[in-house]
mmJSON file of the N, C-alpha and C atoms, coordinates in Angstrom:
{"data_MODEL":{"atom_site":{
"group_PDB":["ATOM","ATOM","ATOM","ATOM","ATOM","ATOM","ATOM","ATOM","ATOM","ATOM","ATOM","ATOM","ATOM","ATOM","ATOM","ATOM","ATOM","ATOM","ATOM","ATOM","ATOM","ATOM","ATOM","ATOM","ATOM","ATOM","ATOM","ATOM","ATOM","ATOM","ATOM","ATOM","ATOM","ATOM","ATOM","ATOM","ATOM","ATOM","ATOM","ATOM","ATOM","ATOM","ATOM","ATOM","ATOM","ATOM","ATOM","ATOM","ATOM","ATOM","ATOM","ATOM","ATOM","ATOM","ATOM","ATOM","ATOM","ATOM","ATOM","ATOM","ATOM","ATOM","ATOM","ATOM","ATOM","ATOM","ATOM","ATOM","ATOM","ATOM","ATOM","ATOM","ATOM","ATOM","ATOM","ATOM","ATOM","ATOM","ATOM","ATOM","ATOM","ATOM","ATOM","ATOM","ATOM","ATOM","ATOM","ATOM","ATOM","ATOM","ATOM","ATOM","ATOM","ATOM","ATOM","ATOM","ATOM","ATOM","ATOM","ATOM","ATOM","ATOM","ATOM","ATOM","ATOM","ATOM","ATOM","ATOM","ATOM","ATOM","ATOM","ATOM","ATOM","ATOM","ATOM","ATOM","ATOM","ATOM","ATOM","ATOM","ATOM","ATOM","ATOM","ATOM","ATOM","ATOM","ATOM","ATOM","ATOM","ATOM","ATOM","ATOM","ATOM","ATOM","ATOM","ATOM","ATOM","ATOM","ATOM","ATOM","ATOM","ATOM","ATOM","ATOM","ATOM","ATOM","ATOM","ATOM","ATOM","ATOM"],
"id":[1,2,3,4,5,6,7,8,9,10,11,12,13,14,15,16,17,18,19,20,21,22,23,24,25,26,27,28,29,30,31,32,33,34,35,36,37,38,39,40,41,42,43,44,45,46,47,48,49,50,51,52,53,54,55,56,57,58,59,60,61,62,63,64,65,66,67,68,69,70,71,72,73,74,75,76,77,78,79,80,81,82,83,84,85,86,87,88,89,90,91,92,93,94,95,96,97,98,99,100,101,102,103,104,105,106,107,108,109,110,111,112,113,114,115,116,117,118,119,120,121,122,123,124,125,126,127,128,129,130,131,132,133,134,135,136,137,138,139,140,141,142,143,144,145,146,147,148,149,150],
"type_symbol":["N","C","C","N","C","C","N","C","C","N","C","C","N","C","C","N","C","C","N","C","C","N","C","C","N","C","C","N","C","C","N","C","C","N","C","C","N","C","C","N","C","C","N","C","C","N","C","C","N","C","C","N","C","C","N","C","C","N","C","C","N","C","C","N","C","C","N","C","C","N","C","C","N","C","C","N","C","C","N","C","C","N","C","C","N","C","C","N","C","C","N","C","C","N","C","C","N","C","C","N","C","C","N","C","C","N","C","C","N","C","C","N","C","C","N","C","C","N","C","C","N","C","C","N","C","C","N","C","C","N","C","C","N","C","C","N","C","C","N","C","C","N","C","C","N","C","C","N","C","C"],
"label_atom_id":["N","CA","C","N","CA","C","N","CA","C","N","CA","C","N","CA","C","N","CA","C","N","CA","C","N","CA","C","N","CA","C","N","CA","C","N","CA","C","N","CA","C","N","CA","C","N","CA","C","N","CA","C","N","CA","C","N","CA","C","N","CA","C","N","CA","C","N","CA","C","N","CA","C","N","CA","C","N","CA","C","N","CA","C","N","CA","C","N","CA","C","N","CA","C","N","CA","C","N","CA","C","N","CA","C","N","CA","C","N","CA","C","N","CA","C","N","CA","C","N","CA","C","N","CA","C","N","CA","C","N","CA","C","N","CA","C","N","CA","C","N","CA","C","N","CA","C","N","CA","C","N","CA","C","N","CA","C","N","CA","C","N","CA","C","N","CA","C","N","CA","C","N","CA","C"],
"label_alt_id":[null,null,null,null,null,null,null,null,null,null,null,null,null,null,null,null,null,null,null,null,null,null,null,null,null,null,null,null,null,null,null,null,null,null,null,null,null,null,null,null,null,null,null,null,null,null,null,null,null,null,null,null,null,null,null,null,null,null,null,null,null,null,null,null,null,null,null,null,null,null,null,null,null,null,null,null,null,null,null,null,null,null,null,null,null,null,null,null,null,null,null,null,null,null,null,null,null,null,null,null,null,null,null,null,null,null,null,null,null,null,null,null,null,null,null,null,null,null,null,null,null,null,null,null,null,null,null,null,null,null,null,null,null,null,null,null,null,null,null,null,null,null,null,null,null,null,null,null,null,null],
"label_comp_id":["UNK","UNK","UNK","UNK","UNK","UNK","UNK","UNK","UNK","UNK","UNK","UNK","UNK","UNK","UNK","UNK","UNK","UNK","UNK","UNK","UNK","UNK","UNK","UNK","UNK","UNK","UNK","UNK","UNK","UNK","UNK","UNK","UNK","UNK","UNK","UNK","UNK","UNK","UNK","UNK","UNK","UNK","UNK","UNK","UNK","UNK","UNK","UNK","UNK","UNK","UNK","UNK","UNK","UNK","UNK","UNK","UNK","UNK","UNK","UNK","UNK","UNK","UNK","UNK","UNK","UNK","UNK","UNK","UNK","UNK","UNK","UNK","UNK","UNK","UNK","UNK","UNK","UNK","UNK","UNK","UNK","UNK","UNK","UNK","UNK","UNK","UNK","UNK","UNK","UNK","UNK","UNK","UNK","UNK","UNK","UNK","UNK","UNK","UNK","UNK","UNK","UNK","UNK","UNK","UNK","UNK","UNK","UNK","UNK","UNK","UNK","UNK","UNK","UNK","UNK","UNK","UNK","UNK","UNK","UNK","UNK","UNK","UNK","UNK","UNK","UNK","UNK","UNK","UNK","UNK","UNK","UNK","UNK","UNK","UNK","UNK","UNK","UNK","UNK","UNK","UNK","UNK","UNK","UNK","UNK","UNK","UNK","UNK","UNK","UNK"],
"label_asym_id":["A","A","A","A","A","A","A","A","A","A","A","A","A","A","A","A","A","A","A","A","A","A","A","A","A","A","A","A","A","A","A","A","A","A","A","A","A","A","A","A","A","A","A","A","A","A","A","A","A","A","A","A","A","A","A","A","A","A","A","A","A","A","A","A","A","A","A","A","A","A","A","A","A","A","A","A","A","A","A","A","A","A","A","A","A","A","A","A","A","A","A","A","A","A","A","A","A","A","A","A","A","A","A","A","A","A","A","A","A","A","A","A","A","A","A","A","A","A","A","A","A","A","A","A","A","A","A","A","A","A","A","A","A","A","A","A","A","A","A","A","A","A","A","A","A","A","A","A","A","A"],
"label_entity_id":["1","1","1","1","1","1","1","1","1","1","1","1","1","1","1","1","1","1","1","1","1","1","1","1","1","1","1","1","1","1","1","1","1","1","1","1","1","1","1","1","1","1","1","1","1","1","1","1","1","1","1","1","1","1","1","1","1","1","1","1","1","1","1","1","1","1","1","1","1","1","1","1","1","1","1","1","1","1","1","1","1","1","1","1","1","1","1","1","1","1","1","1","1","1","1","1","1","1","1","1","1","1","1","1","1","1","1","1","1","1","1","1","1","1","1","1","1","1","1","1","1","1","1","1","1","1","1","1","1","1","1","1","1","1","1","1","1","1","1","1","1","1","1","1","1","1","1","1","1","1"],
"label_seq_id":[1,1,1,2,2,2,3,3,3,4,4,4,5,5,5,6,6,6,7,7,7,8,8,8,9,9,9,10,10,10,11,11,11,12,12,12,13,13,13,14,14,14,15,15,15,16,16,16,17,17,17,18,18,18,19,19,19,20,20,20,21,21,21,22,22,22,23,23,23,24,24,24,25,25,25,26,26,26,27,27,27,28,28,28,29,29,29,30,30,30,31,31,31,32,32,32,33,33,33,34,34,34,35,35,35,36,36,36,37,37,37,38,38,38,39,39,39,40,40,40,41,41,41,42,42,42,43,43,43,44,44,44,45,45,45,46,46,46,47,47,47,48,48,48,49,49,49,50,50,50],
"pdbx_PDB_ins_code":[null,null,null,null,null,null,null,null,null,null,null,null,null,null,null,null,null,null,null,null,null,null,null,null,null,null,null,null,null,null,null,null,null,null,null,null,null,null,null,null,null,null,null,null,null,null,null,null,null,null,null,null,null,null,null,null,null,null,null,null,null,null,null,null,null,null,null,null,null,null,null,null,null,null,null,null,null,null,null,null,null,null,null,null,null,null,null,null,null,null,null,null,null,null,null,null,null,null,null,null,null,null,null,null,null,null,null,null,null,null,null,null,null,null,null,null,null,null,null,null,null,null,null,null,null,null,null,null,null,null,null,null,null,null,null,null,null,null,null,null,null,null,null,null,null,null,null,null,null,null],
"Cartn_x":[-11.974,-11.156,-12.09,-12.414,-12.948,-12.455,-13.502,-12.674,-11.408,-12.025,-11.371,-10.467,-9.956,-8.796,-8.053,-8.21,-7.677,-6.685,-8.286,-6.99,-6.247,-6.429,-5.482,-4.244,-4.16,-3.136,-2.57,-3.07,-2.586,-2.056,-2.784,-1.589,-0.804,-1.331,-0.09,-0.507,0.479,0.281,0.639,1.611,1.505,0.575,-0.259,-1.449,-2.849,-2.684,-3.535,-3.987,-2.532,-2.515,-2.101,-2.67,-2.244,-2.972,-4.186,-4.382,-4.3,-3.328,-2.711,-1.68,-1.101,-0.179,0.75,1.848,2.918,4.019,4.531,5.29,4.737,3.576,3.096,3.101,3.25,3.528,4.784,5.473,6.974,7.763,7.041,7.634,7.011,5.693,5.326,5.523,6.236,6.746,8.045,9.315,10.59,10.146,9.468,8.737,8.486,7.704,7.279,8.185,9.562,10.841,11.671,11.942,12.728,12.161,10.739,9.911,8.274,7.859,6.074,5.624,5.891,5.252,5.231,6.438,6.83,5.766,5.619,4.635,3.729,2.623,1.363,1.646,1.867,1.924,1.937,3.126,2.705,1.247,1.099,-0.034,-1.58,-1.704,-2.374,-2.343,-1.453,-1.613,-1.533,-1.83,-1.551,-3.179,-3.99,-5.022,-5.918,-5.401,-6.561,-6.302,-5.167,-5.435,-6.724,-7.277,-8.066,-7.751],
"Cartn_y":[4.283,3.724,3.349,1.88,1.655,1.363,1.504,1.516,0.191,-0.952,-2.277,-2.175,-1.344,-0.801,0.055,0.981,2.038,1.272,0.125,-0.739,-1.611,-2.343,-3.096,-2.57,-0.994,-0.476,0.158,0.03,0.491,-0.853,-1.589,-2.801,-3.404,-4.279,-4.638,-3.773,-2.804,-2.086,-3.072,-3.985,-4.315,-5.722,-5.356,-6.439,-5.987,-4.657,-3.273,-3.294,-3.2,-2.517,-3.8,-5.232,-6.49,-6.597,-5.982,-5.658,-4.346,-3.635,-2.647,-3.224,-4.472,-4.565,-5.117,-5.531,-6.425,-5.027,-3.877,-2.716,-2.073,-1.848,-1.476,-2.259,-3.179,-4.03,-4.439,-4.507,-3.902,-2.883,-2.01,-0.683,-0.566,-1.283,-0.842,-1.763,-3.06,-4.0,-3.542,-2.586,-2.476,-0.905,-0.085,1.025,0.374,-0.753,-0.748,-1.757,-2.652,-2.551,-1.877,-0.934,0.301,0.622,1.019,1.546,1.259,1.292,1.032,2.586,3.311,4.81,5.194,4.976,5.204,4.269,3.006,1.43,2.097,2.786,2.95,4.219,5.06,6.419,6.166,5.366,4.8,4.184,3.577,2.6,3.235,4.362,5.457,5.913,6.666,7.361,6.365,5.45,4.081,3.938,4.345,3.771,4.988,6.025,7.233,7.539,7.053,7.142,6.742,7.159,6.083,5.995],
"Cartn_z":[-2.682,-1.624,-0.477,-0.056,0.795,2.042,3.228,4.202,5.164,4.146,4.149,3.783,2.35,2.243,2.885,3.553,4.589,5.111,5.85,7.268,7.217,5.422,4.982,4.821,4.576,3.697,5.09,6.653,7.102,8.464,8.628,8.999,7.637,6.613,6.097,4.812,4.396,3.265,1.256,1.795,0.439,-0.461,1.266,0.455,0.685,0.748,0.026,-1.311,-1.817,-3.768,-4.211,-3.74,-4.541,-5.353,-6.037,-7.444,-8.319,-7.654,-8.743,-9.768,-9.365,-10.313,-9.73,-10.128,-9.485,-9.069,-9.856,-9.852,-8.27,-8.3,-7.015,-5.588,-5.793,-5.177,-4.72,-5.342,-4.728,-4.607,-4.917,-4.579,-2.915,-2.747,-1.534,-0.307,-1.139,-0.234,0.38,-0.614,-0.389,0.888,0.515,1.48,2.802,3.038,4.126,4.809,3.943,4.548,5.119,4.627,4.961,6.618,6.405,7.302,7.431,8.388,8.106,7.559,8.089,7.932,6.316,5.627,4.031,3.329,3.889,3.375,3.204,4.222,4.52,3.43,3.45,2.804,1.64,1.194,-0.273,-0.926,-0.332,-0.23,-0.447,0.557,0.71,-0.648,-1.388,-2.378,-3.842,-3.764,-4.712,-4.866,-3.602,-3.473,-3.41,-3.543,-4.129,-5.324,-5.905,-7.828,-8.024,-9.259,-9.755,-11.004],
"occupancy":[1.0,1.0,1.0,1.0,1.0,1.0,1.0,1.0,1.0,1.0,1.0,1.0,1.0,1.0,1.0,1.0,1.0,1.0,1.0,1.0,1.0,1.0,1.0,1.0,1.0,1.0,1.0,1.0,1.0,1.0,1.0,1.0,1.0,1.0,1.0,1.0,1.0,1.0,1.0,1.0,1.0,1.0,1.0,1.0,1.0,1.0,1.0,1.0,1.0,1.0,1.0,1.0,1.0,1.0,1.0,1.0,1.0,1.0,1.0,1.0,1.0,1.0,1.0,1.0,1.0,1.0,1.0,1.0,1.0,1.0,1.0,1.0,1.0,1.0,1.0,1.0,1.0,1.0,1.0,1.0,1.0,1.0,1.0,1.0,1.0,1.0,1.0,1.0,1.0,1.0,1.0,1.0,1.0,1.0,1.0,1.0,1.0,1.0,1.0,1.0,1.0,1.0,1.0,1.0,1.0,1.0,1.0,1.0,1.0,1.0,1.0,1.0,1.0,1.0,1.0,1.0,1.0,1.0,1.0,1.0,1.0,1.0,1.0,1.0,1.0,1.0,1.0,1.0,1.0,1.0,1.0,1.0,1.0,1.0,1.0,1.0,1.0,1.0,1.0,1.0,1.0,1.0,1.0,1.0,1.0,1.0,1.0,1.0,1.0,1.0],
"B_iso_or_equiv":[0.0,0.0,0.0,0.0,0.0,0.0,0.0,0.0,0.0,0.0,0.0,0.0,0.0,0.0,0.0,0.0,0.0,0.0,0.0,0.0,0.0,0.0,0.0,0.0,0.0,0.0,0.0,0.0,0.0,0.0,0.0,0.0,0.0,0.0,0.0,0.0,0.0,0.0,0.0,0.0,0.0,0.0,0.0,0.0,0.0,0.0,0.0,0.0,0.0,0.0,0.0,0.0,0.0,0.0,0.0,0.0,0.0,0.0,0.0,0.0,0.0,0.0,0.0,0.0,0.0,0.0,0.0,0.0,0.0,0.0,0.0,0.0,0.0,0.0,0.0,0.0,0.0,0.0,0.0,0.0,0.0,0.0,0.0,0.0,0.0,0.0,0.0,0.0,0.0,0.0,0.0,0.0,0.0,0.0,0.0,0.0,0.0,0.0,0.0,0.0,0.0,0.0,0.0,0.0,0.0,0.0,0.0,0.0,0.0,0.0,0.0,0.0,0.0,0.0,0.0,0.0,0.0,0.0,0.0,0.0,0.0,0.0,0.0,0.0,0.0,0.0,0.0,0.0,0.0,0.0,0.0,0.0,0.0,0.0,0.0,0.0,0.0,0.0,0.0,0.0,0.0,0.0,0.0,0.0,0.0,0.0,0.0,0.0,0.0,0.0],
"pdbx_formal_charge":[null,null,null,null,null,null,null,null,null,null,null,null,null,null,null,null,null,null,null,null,null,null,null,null,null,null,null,null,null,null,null,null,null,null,null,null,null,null,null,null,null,null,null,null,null,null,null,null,null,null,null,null,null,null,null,null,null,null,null,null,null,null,null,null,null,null,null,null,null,null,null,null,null,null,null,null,null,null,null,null,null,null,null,null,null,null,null,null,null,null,null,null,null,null,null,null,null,null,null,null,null,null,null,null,null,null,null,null,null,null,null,null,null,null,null,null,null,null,null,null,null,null,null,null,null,null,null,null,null,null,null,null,null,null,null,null,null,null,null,null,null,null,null,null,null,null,null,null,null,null],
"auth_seq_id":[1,1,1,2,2,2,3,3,3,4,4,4,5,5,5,6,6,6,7,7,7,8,8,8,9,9,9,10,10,10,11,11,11,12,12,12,13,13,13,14,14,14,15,15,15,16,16,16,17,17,17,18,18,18,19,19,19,20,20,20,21,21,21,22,22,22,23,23,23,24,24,24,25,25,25,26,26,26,27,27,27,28,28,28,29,29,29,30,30,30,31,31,31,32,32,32,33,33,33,34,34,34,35,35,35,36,36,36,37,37,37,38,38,38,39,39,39,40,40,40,41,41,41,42,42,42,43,43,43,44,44,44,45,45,45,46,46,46,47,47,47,48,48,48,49,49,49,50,50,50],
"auth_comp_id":["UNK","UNK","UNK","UNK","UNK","UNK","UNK","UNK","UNK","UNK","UNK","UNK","UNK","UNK","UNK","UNK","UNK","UNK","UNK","UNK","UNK","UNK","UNK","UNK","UNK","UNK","UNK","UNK","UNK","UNK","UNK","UNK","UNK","UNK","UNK","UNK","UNK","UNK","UNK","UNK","UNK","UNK","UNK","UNK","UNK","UNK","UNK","UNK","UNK","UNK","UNK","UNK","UNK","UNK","UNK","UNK","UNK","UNK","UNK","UNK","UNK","UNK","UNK","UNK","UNK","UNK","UNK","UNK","UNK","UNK","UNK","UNK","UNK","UNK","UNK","UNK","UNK","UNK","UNK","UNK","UNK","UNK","UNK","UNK","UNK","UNK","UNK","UNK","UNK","UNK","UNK","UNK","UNK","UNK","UNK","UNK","UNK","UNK","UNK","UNK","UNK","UNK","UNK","UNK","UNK","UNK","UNK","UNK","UNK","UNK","UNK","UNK","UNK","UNK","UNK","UNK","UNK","UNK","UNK","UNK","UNK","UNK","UNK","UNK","UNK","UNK","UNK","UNK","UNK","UNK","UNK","UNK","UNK","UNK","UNK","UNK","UNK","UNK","UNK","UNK","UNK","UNK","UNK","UNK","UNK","UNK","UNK","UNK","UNK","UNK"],
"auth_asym_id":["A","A","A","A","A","A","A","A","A","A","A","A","A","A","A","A","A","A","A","A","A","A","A","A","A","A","A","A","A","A","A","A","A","A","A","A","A","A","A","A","A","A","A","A","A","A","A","A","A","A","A","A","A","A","A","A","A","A","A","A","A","A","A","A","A","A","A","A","A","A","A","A","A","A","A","A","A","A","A","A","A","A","A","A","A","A","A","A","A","A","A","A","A","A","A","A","A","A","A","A","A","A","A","A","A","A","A","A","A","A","A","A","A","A","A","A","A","A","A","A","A","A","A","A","A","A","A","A","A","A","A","A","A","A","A","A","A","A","A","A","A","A","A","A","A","A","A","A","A","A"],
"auth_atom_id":["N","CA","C","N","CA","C","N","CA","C","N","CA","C","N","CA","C","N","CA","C","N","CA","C","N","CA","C","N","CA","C","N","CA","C","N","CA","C","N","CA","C","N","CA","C","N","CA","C","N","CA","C","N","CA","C","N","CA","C","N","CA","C","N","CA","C","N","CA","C","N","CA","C","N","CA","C","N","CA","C","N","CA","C","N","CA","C","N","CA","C","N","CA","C","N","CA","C","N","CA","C","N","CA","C","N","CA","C","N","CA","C","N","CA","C","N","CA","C","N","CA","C","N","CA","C","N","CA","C","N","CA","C","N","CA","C","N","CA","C","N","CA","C","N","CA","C","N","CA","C","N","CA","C","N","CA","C","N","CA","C","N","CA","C","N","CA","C","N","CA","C","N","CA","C"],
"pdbx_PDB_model_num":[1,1,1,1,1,1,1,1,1,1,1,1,1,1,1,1,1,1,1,1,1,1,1,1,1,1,1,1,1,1,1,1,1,1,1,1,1,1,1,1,1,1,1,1,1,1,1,1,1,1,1,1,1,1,1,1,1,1,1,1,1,1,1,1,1,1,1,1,1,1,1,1,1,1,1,1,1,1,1,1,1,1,1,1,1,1,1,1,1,1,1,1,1,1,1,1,1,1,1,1,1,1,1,1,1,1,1,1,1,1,1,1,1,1,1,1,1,1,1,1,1,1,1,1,1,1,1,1,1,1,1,1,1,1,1,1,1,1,1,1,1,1,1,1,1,1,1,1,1,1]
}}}
């Protein structure tokens, strides 16, 4: 997880994990609808899998 990612995933989170997959990607688009805080958090843990 680099740190380009951090701050991607923490202003806009669902163009963070835009190469995890399309599933991740809207799960973390409808998250950071709801709320930013749920977006980023998701996003966050999307992006320390490996």
């Amino acid at each position: 997880m680099s740190l380009l990612r951090v701050l991607l995933a923490i202003i806009f989170p669902p163009l963070a994990v835009i190469d995890r997959g399309c599933g991740s990607v809207l799960i973390v688009f409808l998250l950071t609808c709801c709320g930013w805080v749920p977006g980023v958090i998701a996003a966050l843990i999307i992006l320390n899998k490996h």
